[in-house]
DRENPA-772324 format. One record per residue: residue in three letters; x, y, z of N, C-alpha, C in turn; residue number from 1. Coordinates in steps of 0.2 Angstrom, whole numbers. Layout:
<sites>
- Ala, X, Y, Z, X, Y, Z, X, Y, Z, NUM
...
</sites>
This chain:
<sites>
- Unk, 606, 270, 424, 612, 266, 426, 611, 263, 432, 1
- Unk, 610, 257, 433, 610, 253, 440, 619, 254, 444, 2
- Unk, 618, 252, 450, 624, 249, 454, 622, 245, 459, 3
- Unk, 616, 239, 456, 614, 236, 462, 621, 231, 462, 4
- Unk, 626, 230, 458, 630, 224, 458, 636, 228, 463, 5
- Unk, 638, 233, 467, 645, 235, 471, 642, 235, 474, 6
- Unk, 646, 237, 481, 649, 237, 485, 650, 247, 487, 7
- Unk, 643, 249, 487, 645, 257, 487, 646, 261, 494, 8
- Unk, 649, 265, 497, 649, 270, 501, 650, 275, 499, 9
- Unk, 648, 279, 504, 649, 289, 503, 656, 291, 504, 10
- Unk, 658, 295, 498, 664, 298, 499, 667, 302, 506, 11
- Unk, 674, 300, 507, 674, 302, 513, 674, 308, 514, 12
- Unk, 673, 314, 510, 673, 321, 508, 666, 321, 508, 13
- Unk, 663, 329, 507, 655, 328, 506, 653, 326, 501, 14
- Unk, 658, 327, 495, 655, 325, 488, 650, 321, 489, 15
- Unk, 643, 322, 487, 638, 315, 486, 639, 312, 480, 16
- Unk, 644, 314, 474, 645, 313, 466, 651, 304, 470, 17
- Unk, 654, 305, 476, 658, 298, 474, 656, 293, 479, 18
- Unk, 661, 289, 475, 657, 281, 475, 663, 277, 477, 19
- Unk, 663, 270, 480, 670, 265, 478, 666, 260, 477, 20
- Unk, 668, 255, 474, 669, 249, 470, 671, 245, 474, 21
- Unk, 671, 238, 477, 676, 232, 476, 677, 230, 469, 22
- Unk, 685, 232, 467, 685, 229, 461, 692, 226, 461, 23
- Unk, 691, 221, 459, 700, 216, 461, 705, 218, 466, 24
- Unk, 702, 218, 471, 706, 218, 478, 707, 224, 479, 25
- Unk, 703, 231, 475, 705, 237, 479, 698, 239, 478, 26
- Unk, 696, 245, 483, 690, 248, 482, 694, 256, 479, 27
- Unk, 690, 255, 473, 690, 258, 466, 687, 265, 466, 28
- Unk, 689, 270, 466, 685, 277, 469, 682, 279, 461, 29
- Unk, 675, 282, 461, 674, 285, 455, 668, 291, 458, 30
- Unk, 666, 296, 452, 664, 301, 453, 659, 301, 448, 31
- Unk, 651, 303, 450, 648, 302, 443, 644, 311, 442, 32
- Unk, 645, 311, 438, 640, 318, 439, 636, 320, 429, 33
- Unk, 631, 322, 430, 627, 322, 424, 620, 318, 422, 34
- Unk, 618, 318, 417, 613, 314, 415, 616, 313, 407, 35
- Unk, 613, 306, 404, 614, 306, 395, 618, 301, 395, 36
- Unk, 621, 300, 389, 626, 295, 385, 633, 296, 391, 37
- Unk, 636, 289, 395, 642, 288, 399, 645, 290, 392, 38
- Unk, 651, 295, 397, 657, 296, 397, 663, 295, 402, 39
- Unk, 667, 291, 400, 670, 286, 406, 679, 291, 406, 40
- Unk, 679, 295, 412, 684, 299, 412, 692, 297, 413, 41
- Unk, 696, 293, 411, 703, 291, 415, 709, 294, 415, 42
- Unk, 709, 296, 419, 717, 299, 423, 722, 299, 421, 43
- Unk, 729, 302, 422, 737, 300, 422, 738, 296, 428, 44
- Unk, 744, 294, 426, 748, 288, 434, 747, 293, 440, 45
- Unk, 749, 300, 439, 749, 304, 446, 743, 310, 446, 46
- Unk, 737, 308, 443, 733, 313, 444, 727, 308, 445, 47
- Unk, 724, 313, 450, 715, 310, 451, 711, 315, 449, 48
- Unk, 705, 316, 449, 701, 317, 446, 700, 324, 448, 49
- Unk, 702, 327, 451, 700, 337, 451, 708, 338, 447, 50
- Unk, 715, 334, 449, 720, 336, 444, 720, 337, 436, 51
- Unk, 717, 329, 434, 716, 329, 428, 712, 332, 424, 52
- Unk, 703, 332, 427, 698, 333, 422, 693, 339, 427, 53
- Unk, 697, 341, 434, 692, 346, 438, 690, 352, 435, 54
- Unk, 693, 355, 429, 690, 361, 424, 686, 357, 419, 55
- Unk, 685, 352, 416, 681, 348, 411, 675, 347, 411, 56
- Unk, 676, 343, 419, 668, 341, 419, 663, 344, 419, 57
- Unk, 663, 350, 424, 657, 355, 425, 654, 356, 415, 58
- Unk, 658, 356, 412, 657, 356, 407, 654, 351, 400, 59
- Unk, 658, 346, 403, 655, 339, 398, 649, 337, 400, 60
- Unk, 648, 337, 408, 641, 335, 413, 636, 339, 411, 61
- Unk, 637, 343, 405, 630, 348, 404, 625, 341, 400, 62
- Unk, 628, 339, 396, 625, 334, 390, 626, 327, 392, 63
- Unk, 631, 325, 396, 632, 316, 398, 632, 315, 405, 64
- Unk, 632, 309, 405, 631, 305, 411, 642, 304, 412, 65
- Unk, 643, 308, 418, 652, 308, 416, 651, 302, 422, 66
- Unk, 656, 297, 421, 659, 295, 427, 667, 294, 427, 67
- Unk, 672, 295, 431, 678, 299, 434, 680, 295, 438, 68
- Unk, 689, 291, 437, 689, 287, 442, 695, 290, 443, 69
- Unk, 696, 287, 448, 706, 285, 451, 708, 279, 451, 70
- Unk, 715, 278, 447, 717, 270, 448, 722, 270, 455, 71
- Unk, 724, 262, 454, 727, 261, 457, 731, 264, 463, 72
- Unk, 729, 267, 470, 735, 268, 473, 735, 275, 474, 73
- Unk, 732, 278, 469, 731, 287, 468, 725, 289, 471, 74
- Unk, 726, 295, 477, 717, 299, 477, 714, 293, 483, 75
- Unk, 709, 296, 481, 705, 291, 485, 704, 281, 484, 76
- Unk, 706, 281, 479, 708, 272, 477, 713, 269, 481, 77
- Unk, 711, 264, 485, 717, 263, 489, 721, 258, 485, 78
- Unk, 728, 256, 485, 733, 251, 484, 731, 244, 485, 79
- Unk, 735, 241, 481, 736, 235, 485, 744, 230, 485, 80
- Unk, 745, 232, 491, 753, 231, 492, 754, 223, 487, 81
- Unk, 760, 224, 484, 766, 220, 479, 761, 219, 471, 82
- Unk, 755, 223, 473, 753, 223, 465, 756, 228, 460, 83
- Unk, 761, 229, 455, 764, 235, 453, 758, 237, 447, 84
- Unk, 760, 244, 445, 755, 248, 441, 758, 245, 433, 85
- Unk, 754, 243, 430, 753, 239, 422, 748, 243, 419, 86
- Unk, 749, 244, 414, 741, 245, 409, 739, 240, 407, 87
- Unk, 738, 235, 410, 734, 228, 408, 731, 228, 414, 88
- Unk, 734, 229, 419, 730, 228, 427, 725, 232, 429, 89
- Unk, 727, 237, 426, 722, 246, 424, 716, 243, 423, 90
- Unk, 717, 241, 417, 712, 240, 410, 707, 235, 414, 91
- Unk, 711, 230, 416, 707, 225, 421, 702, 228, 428, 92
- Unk, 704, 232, 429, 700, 238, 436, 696, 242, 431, 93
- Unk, 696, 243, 426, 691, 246, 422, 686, 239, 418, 94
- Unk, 688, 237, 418, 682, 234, 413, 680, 231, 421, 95
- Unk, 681, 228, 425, 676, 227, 431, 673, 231, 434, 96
- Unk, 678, 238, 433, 670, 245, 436, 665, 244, 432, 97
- Unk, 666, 243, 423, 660, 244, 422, 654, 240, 421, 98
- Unk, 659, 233, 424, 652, 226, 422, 649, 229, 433, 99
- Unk, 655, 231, 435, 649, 231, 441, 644, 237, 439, 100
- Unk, 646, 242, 438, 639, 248, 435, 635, 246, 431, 101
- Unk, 634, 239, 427, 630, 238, 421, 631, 243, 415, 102
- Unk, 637, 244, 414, 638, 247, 410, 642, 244, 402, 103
- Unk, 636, 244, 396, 638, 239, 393, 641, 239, 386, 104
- Unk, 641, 248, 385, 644, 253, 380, 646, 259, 383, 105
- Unk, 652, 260, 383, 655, 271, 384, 659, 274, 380, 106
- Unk, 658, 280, 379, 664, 282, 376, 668, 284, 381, 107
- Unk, 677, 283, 379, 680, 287, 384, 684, 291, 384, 108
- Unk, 688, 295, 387, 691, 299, 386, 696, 299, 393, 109
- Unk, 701, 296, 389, 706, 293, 393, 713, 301, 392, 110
- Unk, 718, 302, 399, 722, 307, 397, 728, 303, 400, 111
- Unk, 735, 303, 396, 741, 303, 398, 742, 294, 399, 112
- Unk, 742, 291, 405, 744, 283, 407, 736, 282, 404, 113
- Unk, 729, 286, 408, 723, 284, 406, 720, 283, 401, 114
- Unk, 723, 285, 393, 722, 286, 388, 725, 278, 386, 115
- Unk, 732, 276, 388, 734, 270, 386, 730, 264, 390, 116
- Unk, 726, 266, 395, 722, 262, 397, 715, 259, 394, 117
- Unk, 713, 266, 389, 708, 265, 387, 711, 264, 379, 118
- Unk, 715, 262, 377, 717, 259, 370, 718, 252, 373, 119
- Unk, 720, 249, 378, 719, 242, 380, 713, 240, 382, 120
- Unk, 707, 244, 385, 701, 241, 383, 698, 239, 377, 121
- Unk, 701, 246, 373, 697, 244, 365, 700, 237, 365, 122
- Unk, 708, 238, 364, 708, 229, 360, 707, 224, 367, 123
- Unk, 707, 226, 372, 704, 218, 375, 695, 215, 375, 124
- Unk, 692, 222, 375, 684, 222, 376, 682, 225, 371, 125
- Unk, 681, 225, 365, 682, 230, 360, 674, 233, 360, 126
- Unk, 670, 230, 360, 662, 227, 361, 659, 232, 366, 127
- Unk, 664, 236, 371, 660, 239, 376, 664, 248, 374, 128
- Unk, 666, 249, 369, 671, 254, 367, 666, 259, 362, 129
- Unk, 663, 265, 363, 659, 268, 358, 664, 271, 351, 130
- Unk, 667, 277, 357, 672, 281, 354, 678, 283, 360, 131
- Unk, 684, 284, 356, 691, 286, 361, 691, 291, 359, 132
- Unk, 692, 294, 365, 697, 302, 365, 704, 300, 370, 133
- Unk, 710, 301, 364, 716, 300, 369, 719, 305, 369, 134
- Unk, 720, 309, 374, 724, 312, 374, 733, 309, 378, 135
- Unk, 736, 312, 373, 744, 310, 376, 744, 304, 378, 136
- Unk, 745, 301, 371, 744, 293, 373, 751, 290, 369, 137
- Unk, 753, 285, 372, 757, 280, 366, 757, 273, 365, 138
- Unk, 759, 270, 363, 758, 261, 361, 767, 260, 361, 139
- Unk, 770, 263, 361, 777, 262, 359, 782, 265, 364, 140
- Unk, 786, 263, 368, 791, 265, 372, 795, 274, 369, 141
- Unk, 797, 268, 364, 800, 273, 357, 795, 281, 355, 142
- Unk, 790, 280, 358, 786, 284, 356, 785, 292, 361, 143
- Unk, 788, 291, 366, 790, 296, 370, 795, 300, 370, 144
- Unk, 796, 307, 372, 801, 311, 373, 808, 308, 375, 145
- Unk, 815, 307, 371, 821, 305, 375, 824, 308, 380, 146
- Unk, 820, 313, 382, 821, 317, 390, 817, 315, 396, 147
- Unk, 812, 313, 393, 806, 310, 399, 810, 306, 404, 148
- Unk, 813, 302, 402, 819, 298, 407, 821, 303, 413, 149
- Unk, 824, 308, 410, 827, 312, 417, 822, 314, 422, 150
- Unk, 815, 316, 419, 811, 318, 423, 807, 313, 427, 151
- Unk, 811, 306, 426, 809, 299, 430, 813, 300, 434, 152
- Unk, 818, 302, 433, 825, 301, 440, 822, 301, 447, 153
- Unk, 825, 296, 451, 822, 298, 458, 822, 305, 460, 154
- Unk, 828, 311, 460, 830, 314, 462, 825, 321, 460, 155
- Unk, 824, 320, 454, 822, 327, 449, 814, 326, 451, 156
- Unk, 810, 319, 450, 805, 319, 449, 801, 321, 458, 157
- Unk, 806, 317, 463, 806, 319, 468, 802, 327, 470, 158
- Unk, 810, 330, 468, 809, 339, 467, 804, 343, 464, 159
- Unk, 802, 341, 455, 798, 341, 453, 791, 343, 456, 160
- Unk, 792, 337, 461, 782, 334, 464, 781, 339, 469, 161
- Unk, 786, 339, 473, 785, 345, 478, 783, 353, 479, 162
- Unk, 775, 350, 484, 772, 355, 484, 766, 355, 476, 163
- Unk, 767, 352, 473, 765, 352, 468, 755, 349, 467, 164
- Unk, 752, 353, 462, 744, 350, 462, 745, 343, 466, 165
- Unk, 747, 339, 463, 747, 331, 463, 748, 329, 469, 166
- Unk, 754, 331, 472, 753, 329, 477, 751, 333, 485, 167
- Unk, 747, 339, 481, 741, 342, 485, 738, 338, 485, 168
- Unk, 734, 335, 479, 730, 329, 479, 730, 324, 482, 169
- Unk, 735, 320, 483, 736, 315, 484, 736, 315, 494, 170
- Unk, 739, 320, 497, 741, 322, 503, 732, 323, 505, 171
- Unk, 728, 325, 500, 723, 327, 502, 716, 323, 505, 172
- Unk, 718, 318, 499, 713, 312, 496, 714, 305, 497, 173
- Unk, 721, 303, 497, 722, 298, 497, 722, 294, 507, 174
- Unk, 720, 287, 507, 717, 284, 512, 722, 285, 518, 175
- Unk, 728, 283, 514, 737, 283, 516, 739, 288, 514, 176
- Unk, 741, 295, 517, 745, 300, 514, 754, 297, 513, 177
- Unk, 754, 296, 520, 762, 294, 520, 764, 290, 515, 178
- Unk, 760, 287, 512, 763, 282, 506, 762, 288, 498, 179
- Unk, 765, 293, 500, 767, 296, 492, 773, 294, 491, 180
- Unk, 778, 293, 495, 783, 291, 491, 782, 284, 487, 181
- Unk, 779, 279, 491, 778, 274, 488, 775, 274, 483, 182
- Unk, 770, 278, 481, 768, 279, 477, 772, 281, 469, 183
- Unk, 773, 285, 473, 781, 288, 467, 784, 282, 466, 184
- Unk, 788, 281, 467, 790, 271, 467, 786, 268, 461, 185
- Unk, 781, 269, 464, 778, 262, 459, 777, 266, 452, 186
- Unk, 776, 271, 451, 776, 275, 444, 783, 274, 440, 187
- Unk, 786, 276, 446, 793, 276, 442, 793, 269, 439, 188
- Unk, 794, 263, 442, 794, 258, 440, 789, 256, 435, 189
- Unk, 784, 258, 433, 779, 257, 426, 780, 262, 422, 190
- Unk, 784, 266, 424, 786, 270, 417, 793, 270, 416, 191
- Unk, 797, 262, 418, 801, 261, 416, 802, 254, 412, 192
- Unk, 794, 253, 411, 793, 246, 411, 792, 247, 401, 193
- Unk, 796, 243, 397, 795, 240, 392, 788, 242, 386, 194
- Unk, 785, 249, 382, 779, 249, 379, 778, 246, 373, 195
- Unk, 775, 240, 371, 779, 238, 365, 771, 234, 361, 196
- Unk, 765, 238, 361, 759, 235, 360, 759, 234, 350, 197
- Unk, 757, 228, 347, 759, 226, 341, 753, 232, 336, 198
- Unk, 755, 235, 333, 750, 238, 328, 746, 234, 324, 199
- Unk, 744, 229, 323, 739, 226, 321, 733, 225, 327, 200
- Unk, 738, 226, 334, 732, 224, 337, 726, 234, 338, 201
- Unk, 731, 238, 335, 728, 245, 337, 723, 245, 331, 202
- Unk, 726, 243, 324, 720, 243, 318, 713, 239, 318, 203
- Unk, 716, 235, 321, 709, 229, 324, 705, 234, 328, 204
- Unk, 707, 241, 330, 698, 244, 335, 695, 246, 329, 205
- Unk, 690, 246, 331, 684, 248, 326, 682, 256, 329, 206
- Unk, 683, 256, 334, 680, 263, 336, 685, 269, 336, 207
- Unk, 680, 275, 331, 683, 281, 330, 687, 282, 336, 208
- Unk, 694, 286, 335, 698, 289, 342, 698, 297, 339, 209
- Unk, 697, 301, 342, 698, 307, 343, 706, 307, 346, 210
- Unk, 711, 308, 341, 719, 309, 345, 722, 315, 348, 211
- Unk, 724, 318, 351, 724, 323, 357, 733, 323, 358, 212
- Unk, 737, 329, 358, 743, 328, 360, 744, 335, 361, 213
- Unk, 748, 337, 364, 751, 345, 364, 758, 346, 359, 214
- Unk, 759, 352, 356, 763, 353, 353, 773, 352, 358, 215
- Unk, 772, 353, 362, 776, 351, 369, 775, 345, 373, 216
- Unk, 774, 341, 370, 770, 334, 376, 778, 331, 377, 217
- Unk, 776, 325, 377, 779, 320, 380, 779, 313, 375, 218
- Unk, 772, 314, 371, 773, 310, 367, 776, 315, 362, 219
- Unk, 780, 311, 357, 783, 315, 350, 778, 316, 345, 220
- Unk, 778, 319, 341, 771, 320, 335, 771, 314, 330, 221
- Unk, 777, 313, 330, 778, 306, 324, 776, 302, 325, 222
- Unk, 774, 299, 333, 773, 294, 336, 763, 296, 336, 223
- Unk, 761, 300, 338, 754, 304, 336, 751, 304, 329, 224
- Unk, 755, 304, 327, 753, 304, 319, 755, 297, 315, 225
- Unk, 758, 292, 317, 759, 287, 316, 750, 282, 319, 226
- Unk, 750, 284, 324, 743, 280, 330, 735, 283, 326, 227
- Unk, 738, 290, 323, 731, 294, 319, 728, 288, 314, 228
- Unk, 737, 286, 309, 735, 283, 303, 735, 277, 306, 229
- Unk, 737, 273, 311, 731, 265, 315, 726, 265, 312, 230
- Unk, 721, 273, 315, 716, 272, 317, 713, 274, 312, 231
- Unk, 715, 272, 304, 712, 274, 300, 713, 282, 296, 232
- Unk, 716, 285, 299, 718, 293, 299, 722, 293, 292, 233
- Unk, 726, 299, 288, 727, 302, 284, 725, 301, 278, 234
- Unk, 720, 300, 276, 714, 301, 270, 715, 307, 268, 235
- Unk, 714, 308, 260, 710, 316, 257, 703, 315, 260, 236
- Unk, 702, 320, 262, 695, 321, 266, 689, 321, 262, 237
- Unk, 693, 326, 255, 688, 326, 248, 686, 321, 247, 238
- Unk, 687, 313, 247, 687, 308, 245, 685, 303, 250, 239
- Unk, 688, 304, 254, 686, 299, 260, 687, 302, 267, 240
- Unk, 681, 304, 272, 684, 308, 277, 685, 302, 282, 241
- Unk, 690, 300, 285, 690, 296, 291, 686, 298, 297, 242
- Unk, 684, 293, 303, 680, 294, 304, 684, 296, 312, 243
- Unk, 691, 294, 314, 696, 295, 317, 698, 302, 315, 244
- Unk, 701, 306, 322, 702, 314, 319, 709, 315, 323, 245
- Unk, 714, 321, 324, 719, 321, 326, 716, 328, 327, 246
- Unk, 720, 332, 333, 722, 336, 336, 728, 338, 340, 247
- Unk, 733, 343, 337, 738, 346, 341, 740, 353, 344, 248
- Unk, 738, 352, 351, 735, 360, 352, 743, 363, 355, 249
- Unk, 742, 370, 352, 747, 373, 351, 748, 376, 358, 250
- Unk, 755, 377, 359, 758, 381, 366, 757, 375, 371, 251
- Unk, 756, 369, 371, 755, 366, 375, 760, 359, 377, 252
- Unk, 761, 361, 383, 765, 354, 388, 760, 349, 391, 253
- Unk, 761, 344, 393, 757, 338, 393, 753, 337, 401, 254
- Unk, 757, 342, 406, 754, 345, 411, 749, 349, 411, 255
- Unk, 749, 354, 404, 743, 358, 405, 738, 355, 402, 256
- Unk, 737, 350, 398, 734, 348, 392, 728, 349, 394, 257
- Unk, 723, 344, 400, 718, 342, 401, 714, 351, 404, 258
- Unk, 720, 357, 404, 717, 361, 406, 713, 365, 401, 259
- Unk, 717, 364, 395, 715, 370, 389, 707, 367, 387, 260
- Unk, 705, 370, 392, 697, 368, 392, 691, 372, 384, 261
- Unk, 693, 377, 381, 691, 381, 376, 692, 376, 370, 262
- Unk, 701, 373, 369, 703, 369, 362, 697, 363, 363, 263
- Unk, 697, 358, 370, 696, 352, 370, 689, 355, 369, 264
- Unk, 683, 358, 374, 678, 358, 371, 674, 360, 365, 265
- Unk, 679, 362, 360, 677, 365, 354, 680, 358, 350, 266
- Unk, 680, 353, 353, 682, 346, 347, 680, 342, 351, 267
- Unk, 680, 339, 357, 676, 333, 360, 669, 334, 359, 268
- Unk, 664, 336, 363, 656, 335, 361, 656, 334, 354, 269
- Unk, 658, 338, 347, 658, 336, 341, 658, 329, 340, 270
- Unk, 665, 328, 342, 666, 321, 338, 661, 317, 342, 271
- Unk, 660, 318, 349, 656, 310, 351, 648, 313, 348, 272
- Unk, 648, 318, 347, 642, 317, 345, 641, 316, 338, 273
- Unk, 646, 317, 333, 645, 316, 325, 644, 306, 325, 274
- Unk, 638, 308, 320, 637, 298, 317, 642, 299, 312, 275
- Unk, 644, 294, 313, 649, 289, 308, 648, 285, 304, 276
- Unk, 642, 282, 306, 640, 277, 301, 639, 269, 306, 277
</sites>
């Protein structure tokens, strides 16, 4: 993989695994570790990359080339003031990390907001998409928990965050600490934003998605099992096995998800490694 096309510097931490990006107005922090077939990591709205995937990679890095980012505003990627958090604007920050890395096929493995980010690369770039693993994803507003609201409230989510991995993180990592609340802000404000993505355009991916949800999440299961059969999912298998898989791991809320490191790698390297055809 080249990167003669960014803009690199050394991580401000010793890590020599990270990298920043100029990529549309923000420098774009990523983490590469491995050798093999990319796998392109993506995040939730409030996690960076030791929150969401710091138990995974040591793991998935034995066999791939992982690269690991932070979007917008979170961790090491700085902000860029009056621009708000969209999965369009995400999606747009990732598909220019990868044309700056020469990156011109990945699979990914997107979790939570990063999961919806990497279903809006499949349909806007479809071309550069191998395989999805989503975990705790939706297309649908409707398709969330009708309690997730309360744990948006300024008041709770505030309570909530405190003290919390995340915003260990964020206090640890990010350019600007002082701006966690802002940060808070601007989530709240994209997850109150309108999810309303047309289901033809999610039938239109061509690339298998491994679906990913906890039996406790945040996404509903109907709403799971619904995005399964998008992707071509509920076949007799006897007869025709899709090439899209689902999974719903038990005892699980949508905070621990990215940890049950045993369930996910006993079903991710599989499926990217299985031909499909």
């Amino acid at each position: 993989m080249q990167t003669n096309k960014t803009v690199i510097s050394s991580n401000k931490t010793t890590d020599s695994c990270g990298h920043y990006a100029d990529v549309n107005g923000l420098k774009m922090y990523y983490e590469i570790y491995g050798t093999g077939k990319p796998l392109l990591l993506l995040p939730g709205a409030l996690s960076g990359i030791s929150t969401a995937f710091g138990k995974l990679i040591p793991l998935l890095a034995t066999e791939r080339q992982i690269i690991a980012v932070e979007f917008q505003g979170y961790g090491h990627t700085t902000d860029v003031p009056g621009r708000p958090l969209s999965y369009e604007q995400l999606a747009d920050d990732v598909m220019a990390l990868l044309d700056v890395l020469n990156i011109t096929q990945t699979d990914i493995f997107g979790y939570s907001t990063g999961a919806g980010v990497a279903l809006q690369v499949a349909i806007r770039k479809p071309g550069v998409i191998r395989k999805l693993v989503l975990a705790s994803v939706s297309y649908n507003s409707n398709g969330r928990h009708p309690d997730l609201k309360t744990l948006f409230s300024p008041e709770v989510m505030e309570a909530a965050l405190k003290g919390s991995p995340y915003e260990t993180e964020y206090l640890n990592t990010a350019a600007n600490p002082g701006n966690w609340s802002v940060q808070l802000a601007k989530v709240r404000a994209f997850e109150q934003t309108v999810q309303d993505w047309p289901e033809d355009e999610i039938r239109s991916i061509k690339a298998p998605a491994l679906i990913i949800a906890g039996d406790a999440d945040i996404i509903q299961p109907a709403h799971i099992l619904a995005l399964y059969k998008l992707f071509g999912g509920g076949s007799l298998g006897e007869l025709s096995m899709p090439a899209s898989q689902l999974a719903i791991l038990p005892g699980t809320m949508h905070t621990v998800l990215t940890q049950k490191t045993d369930l996910l790698m006993a079903m991710i390297p599989g499926f990217l490694d299985q031909d499909h055809g």
